[in-house]
N, C-alpha and C positions, 0 to 999 in steps of 0.2 A: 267675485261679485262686482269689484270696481268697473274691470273688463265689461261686465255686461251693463250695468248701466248705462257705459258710455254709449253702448251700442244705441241703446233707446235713445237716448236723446237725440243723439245725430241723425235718428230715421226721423224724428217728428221735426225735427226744424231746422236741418243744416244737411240735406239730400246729397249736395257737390261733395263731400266732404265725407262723405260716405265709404264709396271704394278706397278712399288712403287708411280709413283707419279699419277696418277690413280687413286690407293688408298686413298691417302692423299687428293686429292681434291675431292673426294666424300664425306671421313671423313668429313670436315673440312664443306661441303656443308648441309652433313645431321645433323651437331652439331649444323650446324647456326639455321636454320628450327627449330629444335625440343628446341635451346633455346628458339627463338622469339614467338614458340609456347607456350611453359611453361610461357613464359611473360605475353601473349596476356589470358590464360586460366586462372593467378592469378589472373589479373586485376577485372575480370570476376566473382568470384568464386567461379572457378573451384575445387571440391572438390576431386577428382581424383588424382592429383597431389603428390607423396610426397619427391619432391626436394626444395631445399632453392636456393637463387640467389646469384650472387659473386656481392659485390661494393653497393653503395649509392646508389639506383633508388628513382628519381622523379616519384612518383603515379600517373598514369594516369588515374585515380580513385579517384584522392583527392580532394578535396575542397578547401583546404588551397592551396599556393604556397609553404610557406617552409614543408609542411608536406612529410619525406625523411623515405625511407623504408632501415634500412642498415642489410645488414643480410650478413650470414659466409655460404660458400658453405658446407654442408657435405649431407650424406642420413638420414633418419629420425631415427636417435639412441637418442631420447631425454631419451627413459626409455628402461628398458631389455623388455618387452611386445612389443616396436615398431623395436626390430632388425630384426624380418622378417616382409616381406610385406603381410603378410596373407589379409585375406579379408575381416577378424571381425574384425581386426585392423582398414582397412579404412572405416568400416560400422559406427564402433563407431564415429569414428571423423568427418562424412557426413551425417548420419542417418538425415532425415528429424523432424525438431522439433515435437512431439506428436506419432512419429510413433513407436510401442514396439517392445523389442526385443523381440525376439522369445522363449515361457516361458521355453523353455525345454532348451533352451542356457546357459553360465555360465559368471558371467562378467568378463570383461579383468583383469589382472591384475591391482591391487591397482597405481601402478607406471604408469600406461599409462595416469591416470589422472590428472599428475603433466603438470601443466600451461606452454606450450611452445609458441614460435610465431608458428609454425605450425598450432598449434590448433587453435589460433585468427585467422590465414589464412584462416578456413575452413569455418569460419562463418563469418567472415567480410564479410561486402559489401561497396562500395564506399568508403574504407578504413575509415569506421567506426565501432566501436563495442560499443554492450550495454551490461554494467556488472552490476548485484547485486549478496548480498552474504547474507550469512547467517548459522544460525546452524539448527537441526533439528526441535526447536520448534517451526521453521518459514518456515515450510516447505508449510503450506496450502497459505500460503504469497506470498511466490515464486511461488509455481505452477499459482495465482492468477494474479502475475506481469507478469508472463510469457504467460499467458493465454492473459488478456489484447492485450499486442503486436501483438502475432499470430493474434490476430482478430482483428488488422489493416495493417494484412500482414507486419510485422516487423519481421526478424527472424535473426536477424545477432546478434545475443545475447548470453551471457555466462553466466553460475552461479556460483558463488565460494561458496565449501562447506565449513564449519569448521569442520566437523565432517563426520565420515566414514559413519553413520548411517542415512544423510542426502543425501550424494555421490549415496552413493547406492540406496535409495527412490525416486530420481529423475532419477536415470540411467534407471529403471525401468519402469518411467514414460515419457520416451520418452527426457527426458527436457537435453539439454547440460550441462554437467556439468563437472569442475574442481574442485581439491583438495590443497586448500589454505594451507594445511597442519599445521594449529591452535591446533590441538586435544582439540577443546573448547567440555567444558561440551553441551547435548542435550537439555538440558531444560532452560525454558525462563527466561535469566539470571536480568531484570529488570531494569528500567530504572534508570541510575545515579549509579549503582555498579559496583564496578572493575573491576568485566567480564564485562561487557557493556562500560566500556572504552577501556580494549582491545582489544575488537570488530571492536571499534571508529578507534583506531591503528591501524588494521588488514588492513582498507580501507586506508589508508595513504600509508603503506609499498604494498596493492597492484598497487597501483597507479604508483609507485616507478617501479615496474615490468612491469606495460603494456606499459608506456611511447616511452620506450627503444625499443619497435617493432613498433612505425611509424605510428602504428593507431591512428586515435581518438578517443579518450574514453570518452563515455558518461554514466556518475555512478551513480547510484540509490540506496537509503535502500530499503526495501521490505515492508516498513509500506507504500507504494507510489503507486499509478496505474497510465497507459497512457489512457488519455482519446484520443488524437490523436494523431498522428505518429509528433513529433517534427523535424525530421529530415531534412526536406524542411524548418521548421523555423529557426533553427540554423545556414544552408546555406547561410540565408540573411545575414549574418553576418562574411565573408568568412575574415577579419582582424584581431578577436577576438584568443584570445589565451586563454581564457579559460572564461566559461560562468557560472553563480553561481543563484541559489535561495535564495532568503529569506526570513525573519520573518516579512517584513514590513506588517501592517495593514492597512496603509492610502495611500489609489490610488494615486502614478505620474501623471500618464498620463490615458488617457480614451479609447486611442484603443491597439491594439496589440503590438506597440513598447518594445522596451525596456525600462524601469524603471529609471526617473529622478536620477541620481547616486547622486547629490545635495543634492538630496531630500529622499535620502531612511536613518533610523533611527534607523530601526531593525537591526538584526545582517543578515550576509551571512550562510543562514541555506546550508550546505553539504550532507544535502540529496537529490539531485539531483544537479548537478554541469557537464560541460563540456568540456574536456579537449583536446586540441590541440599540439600534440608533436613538440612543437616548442623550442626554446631554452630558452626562457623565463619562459614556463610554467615547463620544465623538471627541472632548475634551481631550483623556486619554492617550486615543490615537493620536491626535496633532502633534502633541507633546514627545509621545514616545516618536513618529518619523523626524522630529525636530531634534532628538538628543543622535538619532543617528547619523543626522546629516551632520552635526556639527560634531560629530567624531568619527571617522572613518573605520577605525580599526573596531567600536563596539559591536560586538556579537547581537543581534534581532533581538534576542531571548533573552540575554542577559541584562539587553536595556529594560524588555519588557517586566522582568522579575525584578530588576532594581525599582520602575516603578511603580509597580502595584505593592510592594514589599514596603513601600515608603510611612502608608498608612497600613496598619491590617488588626481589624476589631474595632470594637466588639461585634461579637455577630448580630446579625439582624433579627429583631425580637420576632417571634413566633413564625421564623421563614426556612425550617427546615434545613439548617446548615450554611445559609448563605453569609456571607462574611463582610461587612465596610473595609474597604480597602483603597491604595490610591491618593485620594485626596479626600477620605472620610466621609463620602457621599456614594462611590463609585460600588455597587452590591455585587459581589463577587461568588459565583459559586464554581468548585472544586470538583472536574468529574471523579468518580471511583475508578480505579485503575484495575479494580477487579472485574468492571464490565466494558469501562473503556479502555481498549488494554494495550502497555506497551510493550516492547519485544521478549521483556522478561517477565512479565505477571501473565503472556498468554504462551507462550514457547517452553520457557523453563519450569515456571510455578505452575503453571494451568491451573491459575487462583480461579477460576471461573466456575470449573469444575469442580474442584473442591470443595468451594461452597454452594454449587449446584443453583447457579446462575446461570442466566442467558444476555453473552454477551453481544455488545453491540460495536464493536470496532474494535481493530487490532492495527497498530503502528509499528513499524518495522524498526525500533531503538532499541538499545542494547543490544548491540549484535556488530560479526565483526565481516571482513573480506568484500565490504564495499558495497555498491549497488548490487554485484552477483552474489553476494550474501542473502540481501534482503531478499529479491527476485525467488533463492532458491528456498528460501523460510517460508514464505508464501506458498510455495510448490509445495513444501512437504503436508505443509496444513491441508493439501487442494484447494486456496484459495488464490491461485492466479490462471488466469484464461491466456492458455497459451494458442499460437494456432495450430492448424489441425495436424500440419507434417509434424512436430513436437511432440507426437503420440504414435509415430510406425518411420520410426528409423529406416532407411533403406537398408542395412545392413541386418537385421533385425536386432534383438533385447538379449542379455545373458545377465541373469542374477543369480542370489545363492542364498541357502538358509544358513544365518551364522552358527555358530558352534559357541556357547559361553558355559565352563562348567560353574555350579553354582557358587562354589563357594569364592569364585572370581567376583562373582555379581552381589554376592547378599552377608556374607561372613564375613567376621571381622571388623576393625571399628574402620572408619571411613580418615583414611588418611592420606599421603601422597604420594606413598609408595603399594597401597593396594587400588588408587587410583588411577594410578600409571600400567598397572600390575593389569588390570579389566582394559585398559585403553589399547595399552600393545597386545594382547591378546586377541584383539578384533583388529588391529590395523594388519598384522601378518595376514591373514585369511583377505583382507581386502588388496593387499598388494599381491595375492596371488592370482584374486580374481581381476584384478587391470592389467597384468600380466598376460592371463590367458584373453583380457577383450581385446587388446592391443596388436596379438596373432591373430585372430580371428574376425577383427572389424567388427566387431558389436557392442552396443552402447551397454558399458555396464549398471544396470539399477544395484545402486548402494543399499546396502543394509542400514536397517537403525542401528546407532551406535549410542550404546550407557557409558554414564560417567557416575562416579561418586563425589566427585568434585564439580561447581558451578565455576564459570568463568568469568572474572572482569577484568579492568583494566587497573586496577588496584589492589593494595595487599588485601586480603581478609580470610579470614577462619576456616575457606572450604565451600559454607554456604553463610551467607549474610543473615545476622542475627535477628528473629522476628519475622524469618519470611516464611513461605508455606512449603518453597519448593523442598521434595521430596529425596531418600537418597535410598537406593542410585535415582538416577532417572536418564529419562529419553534426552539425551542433549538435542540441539539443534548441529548439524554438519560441519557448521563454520564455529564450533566452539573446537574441532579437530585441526579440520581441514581447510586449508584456504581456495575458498572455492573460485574464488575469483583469477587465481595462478593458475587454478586446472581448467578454465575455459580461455586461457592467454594463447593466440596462436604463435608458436614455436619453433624456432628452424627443426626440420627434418632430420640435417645432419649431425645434431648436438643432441637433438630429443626425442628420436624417432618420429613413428606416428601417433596424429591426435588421438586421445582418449575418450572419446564422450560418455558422458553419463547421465545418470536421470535420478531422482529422487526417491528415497524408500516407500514410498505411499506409490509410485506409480503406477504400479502396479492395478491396486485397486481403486485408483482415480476413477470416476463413473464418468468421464469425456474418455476413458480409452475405449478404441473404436474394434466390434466385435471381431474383424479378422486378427487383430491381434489377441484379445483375451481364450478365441477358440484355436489359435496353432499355440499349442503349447506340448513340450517336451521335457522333462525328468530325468539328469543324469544319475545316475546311482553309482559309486563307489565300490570296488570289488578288490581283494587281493589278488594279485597276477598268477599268483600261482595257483589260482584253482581252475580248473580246465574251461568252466565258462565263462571265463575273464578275460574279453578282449572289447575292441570298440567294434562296432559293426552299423550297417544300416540297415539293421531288423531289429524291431524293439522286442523286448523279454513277454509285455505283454503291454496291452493298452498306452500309450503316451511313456513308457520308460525304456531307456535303454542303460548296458553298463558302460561302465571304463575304469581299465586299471590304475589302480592310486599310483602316484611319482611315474607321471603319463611321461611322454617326453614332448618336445615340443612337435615332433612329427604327428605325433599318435593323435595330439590337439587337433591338430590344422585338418587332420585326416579324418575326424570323427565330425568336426561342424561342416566340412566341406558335402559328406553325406546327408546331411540332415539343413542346408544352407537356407531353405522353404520355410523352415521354421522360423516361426516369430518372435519365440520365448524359447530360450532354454534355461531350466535352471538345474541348478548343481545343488543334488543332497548335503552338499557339505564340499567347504573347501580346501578341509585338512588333510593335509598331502595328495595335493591334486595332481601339482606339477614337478614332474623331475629338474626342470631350469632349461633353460635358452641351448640350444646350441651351437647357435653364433656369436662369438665373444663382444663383436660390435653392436650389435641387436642387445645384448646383453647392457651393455654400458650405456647406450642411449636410455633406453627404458631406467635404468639406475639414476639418470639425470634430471630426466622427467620426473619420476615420481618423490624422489627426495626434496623437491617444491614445494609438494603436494599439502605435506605438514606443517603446521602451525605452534601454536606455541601454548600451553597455560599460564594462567596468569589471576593473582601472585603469591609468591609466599611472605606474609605480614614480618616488617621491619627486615627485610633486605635488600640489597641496592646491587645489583639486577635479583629480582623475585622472580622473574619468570624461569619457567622453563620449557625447552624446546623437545616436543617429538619428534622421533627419531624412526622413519619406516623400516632400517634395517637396524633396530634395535637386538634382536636376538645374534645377529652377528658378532657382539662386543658382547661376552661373557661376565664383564664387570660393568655393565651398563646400572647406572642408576639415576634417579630426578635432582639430578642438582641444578640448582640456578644458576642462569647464568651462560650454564658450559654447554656450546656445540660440539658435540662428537663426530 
């Protein structure tokens, strides 16, 4: 109303003076619009945009109340690549996740991929962002994690690279990505060594940076996939200031809740954790990259558990499990590990199932054989997106239906010696069938392999008391075998040739591609001495053919080389398949190789070595038994 008055006056008695102020309140009209607009279009976002706001704004988009967006007016000069507003400028920062750029293009400069709040602008939604990082040897991880999300329509996510060789391999690939600016080595630095502590840093000090732009950050390692979109679950929780996983094994609670905080034992694993730019949590942060810098050698996790562990209680009155923690202000809630799941509450216990829950993440902890460990735990779930040659071997597939008599599997009390007892009884039948993939070049699919015995890295009972896992059960592959030896390439001359293999679910993975699930072949098993027992290339009837048991290795080579079209062969059974090698050198290579193969259990409670070591050619030693300790 002020505006208009003035107008009036200036017509009846100050005319010259007319057109300036005109001016000025048109100005001052079209500034308001097009800020209210630029609000209304962040909120939103809007990815068009590339101005910042003046002053403290309350999110109208946020979850939290105190979660404050404070930002410095300027135009988007965060790197020399973004001083003009070109158009590959704002493609890059908006590009829909998966969509390529254009192969004949060139990418932006190095510098446009340094971490601003612009960039979180562009991808945020409901002033949330989801970040993992990583280097380039985790790049199939990433594309993996990132795949997951899109395919529950989550896309408000970023990836930090370490390395220019990773930046560039997902820019490529469609995938958001930022430049942590680490210059970490490309290759997979291993778990528990110095690169893999500063790695551990890396996520600390980036935490340290995204706080400060007002979003919520939800952080992830890349050994982790979403099985459902968490972010309507974290919402129930709109008081928390920062939300954490853990290593707990034994159930709180039996539904979706949050995680009896009383009652959890394990440590707060940091591979997925929630964070709320509140002043408590930012506080925190500081603190915790402060204790790391000023000690080299502390472990990420164990600074972060030493300081939230500092204060912890009383819980927060009527907030659903949330806990004071910290520094006694800081509200701490505790995901369930029955639906947030780690490598042992979703692999071993399938506490999910159990209690007839639907989880929402699984983290690749507890578990052994390294990065090819975790990679291949993922596979047998079918939860990692391999690419497509990873599903039709050129050589093609040979599996087998294992052979387990029951009372291997279910009789009996569960001890170390009927555990070993069910363990070498499937390892023989599997070293027959690598045996015959190894003649014949075809990638062997493993069978599932039971245990009555759980595996750690410490003495205990068998299975750990209080937990759900069941007995026997489905182990995971690297509770046997060390998967990561049997994808080591190996001289020829000591180990023969490579083995390839694939995961017991392969099978029925719904990415296997129809030429292969329709050439399929049935070997059937026959005694030699009945007159229509030989190998041939006529099937008996529809998809089966025979072959004489204790074949030799002629008869082998000579039955797949007939049938070599096929995609899949599998063997009814691999008891007494094979008569043996008939070259003594071909013999002892293959012996070298596969005695790798095996790994160790572990442990038996109060002895010093508790472990013990699998033995592939266990039946050869007539007095073979589990003792600790002793390699045979």
């Amino acid at each position: 109303m002020a505006a208009c008055s003035s107008i009036q006056e200036v017509s009846s008695g100050k005319p010259l003076f007319m057109a300036v102020y005109v001016t000025v309140f048109v100005g001052i009209l079209f500034s308001t619009l097009f800020i209210v607009s630029s609000l209304y279009s962040s909120s939103n976002g809007d990815s068009n945009k590339s101005l910042y706001f003046v002053g403290s704004w309350l999110s109208p988009s946020s979850s939290h109340p105190r979660s404050q967006v404070n930002v410095t007016v300027f135009h988007n000069q965060s790197s020399s690549a973004n001083n003009s507003t070109n158009a590959a400028g704002e493609n890059f920062l908006s590009r829909a996740i998966w969509d390529l750029p254009s192969p004949d293009s060139t990418i932006p400069d190095l510098a446009s991929f340094k971490l601003t709040r612009e960039m979180v602008g562009y991808r945020a939604k409901d002033n949330v962002i989801i970040v993992t990082f990583g280097n380039y040897a985790f790049m199939d991880f990433i594309l993996n994690w990132v795949r997951h999300l899109t395919d529950l329509n989550v896309f408000n996510l970023l990836v930090g690279a370490m390395d220019t060789k990773l930046l560039m391999g997902l820019y490529w690939k469609g995938v958001p990505v930022f430049d942590m600016g680490s210059n970490m080595n490309t290759i997979d630095v291993g778990w528990g060594s110095p690169t893999f502590h500063k790695m551990g840093r890396e996520k600390v000090f980036l935490i340290n940076a995204l706080l400060p732009f007002g979003y919520e950050l939800l952080v992830c390692d890349t050994d982790m996939v979403w099985l459902k979109n968490p972010l309507p679950y974290l919402a129930r929780f709109p008081e928390a200031d920062l939300f954490t996983s853990s290593d707990q094994v034994i159930p709180t609670v039996t539904d979706d809740s949050l995680e009896v905080w009383q009652q959890v034992s394990g440590a707060y694993n940091i591979g997925i954790f929630h964070w709320r730019p509140t002043d408590s949590s930012k506080k925190l942060a500081k603190e915790w990259k402060e204790l790391l810098i000023a000690n080299e050698k502390l472990w990420d996790q164990s600074g972060f558990n030493d300081l939230v562990h500092r204060v912890l209680g009383p819980s927060v009155e009527g907030e659903n499990g949330l806990v004071f923690a910290y520094d006694g202000s800081l509200k701490l809630a505790i995901l369930a590990a029955s639906i947030f799941c780690s490598g042992h509450t979703y692999f071993v216990q399938s506490m999910y199932q159990q209690l007839r829950l639907e989880p929402y993440a699984v983290h690749t902890t507890f578990q052994y054989a390294g990065t090819e460990g975790k990679r291949h735990r993922l596979r047998e779930a079918m939860l990692f997106h391999d690419e497509p040659s990873y599903y039709d071997s050129p050589g093609g597939f040979l599996s087998f239906k294992p052979n387990i008599p029951k009372a291997l599997l279910l009789d009996g009390a569960h001890t170390l010696e009927s555990h070993f007892s069910l363990v070498n009884y499937q390892l023989k039948q599997i070293r027959t069938a690598l045996a015959i993939a190894s003649l014949v070049n075809r990638t062997l699919v493993m069978p599932p392999i039971w245990c009555r015995l759980d595996r750690m890295w410490f003495g205990h009972p068998g299975i750990m008391e209080g937990t759900l896992t069941r007995q026997p059960f489905l182990c995971p592959m690297d509770h046997v075998f060390e998967v990561n030896i049997m994808l080591r390439d190996q001289s020829f001359e000591e180990f023969g040739p490579t083995i390839d293999f694939r995961e017991y679910s392969f099978l029925q993975n719904p990415r296997l591609p129809k030429q292969v699930k329709e050439s399929f072949l049935e070997v059937q098993l026959c005694e030699q001495k009945l007159p229509k027992c030989h190998a041939t290339n006529r099937t008996e009837r529809q998809g089966f053919i025979k072959l004489p048991k204790h074949s030799t290795q002629e008869m082998i080579i000579q039955l797949f080389s007939m049938h070599k079209d096929v995609r899949v062969i599998e063997f009814s059974s691999m008891m007494d398949v094979f008569g043996g090698f008939d070259n003594a050198v071909a013999e002892t290579r293959f012996r070298n190789r596969v005695q790798g193969y095996v790994g160790i259990w572990c442990c038996v409670m109060n002895k010093d070595p508790g472990h013990i070591f699998y033995d592939m050619y266990w039946d050869e030693k007539p007095d073979w038994k589990p003792v600790p300790g002793l390699r045979s």
